[in-house]
N, C-alpha and C positions, 0 to 999 in steps of 0.2 A: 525080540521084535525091534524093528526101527522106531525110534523117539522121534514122535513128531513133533512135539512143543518145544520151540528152542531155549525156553529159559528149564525147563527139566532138562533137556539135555545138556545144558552147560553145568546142573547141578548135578547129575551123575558120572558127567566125565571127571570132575574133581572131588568126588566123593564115593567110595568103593561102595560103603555101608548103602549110601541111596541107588546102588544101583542094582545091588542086591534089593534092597529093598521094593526098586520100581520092579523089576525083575520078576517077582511076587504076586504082583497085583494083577486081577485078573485081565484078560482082554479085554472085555466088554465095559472096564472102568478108563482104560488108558484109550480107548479108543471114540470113548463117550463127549458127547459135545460140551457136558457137563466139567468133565474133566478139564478142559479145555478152556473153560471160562474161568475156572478156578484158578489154571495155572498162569493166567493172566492177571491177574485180580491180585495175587501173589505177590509175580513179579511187579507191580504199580504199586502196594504197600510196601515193596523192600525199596525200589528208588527214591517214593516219595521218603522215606525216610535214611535218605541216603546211607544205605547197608549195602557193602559190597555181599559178593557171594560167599566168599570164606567165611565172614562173620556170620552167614548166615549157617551156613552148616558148621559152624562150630559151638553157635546157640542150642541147634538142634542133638548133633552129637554129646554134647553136655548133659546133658535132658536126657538122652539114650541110656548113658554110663547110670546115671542116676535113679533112672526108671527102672533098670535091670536089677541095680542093690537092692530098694527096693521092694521089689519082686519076688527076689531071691530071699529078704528076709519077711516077707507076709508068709512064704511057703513054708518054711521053719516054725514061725512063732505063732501064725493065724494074726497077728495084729497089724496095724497099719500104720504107715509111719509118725503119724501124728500124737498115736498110743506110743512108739518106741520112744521120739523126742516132743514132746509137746511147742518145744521154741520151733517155729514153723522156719523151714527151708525157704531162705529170701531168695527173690530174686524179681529182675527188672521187668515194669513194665511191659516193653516194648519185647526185649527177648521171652516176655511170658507169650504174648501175639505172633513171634515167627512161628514158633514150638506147634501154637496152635494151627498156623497154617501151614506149615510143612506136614504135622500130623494128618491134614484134608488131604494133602498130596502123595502120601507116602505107606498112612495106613489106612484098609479099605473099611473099618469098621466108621472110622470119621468119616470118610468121606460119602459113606451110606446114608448118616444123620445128615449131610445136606443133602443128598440127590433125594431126599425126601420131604426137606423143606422149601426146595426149587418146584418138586410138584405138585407144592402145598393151594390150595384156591384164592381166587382173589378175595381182599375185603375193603371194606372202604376203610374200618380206622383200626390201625392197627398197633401195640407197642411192642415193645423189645425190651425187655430187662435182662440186663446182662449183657455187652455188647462184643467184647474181646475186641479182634482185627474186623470187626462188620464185616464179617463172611457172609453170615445171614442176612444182613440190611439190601446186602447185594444180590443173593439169591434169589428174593423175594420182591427187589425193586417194581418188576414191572407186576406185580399183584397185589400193592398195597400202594391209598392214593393219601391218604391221611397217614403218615407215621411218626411216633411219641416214641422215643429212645434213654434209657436207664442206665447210668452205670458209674461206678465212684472214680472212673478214668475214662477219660476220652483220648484219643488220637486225634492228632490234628487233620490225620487224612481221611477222617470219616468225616470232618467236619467240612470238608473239604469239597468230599466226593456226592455226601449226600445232603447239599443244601437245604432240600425242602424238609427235610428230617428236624423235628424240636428234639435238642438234645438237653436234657437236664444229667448232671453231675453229682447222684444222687441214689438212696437206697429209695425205691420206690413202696409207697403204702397208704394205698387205698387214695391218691390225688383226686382219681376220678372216681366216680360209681354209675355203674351202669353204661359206660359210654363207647367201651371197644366189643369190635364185632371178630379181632382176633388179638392175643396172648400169647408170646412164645416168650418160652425159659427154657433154654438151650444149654446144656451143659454148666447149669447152673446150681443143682439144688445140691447139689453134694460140701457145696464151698459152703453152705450153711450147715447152723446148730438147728434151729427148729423150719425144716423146710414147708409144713404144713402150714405154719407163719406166713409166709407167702402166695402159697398156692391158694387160702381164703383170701386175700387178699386182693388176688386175681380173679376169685369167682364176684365177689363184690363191686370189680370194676367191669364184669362183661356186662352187654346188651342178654337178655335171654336168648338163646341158641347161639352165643357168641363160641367159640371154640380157645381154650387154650392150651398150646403144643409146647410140649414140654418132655424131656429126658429123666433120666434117672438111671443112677452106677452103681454096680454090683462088683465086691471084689474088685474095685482102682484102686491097686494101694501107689495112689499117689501123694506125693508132700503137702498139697494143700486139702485134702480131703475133708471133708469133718462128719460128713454121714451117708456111709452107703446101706442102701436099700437091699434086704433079701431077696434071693432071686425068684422065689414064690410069688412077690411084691402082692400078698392074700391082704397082708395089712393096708398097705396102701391105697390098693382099690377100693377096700371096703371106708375108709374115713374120704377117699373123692366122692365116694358115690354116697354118704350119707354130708359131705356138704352141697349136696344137688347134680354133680356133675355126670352124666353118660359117656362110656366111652365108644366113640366112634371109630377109633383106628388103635389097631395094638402092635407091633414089631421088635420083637425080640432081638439084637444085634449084637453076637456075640467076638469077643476080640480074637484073632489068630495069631499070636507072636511066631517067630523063627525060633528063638533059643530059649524061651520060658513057658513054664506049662501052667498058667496061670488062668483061672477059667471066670477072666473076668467079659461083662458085659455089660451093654444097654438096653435102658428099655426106649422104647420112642412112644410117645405117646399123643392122638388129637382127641380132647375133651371135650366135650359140649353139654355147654350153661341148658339147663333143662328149667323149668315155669314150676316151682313149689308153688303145691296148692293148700 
């Protein structure tokens, strides 16, 4: 089909792998106004951070070669790379943040986890722990009027983009109590050792019927991994819901590679603070 966004199209013309890749994605993703916002939102974090295009798919293509090893050795060994090398796979920043927005653009499982937090409801106070390139800060702008932002790096373009946003520089725990009416931990809990640590954490700081939306990974054997979750995730439900939480929204989001058979996924999840009596 004809590419309507012109910064994807200038990033498929010089890139076979993305065009293949865009090539993949269903219609009803490339054609979505969602789509659309994102590929924009993109483009404005790679300028503002003055990155040409090559670097940018060359950030990404990196990440590819790497993701496939990888892959290739969870299938083999059953472990993950963090069990293979425990010394964690560095790398930058800022090339951590393209990786993840070219993944919005390119794979449909990511890009699912926002076009679900874009239809997310308004609230009046709301935080973000975990902040990556603020894709979320952005999808969510026009449905949060009070927003509190967490993360032990900030970009200078979120700082930028989203003035009215408190951003603290920071592992977030327990600041507030009782005070947010929504909680989102987005592709975060897996980069932790005890992710329960947090997720009480967050029940502590909502309002009662406060909601917090939050992810969780099955089978990423990716380099910074440190806990994925069974894809039963029987455990998991059962210690939210005995620290008070309901679940409101469940979505199972499972990944499609091209050339790995890897049967890894997401869960997406909206919780809600329930009144212990």
């Amino acid at each position: 089909m004809k590419i309507k966004n012109t910064f994807v199209l200038r990033l498929t013309e010089q890139s076979r792998i993305l065009e293949v890749l865009f090539d993949n994605l269903p219609n009803e993703i490339k054609n979505s106004k969602a789509y659309e916002e994102i590929s924009e939102y993109v483009e404005k974090y790679v300028n503002f951070n003055a990155l040409t295009l090559t670097q940018v798919i060359d950030i990404y293509y990196d990440y590819i070669v790497i993701y496939n090893k990888h892959c290739k050795q969870f299938i083999k060994s059953g472990k993950y790379p963090i069990e293979i090398d425990p010394n964690k796979f560095e790398i930058e920043r800022l090339n951590y943040d393209i990786i993840l927005l070219m993944s919005v653009l390119f794979t449909e499982h990511r890009f699912r986890i926002m076009q679900l937090l874009k239809n997310s409801k308004p609230l009046e106070k709301a935080l973000f722990i975990g902040l990556g390139p603020g894709l979320e800060l952005y999808l969510t702008k026009d449905n949060t009027k009070e927003v509190h932002a967490f993360d032990l790096s900030i970009n200078d373009y979120l700082i930028d983009t989203f003035p009215n946003c408190e951003f603290n520089k920071s592992y977030y725990s327990n600041q507030k109590t009782n005070y947010f009416d929504g909680i989102f931990i987005i592709e975060l809990l897996e980069h932790l050792e005890d992710p329960y640590e947090l997720i009480q954490n967050c029940y502590n700081s909502l309002k009662v019927g406060g909601k917090l939306i939050l992810t969780t990974a099955t089978d990423i054997p990716q380099f910074d991994h440190l806990y994925n979750f069974p894809i039963d995730h029987f455990e998991f439900e059962k210690r939210i819901k005995n620290m008070g939480f309901t679940i409101e929204l469940k979505e199972i989001i499972y990944h499609r590679y091209l050339t790995i058979e890897v049967k890894s996924s997401n869960h997406f999840y909206e919780l809600v603070k329930k009144n212990k009596k």
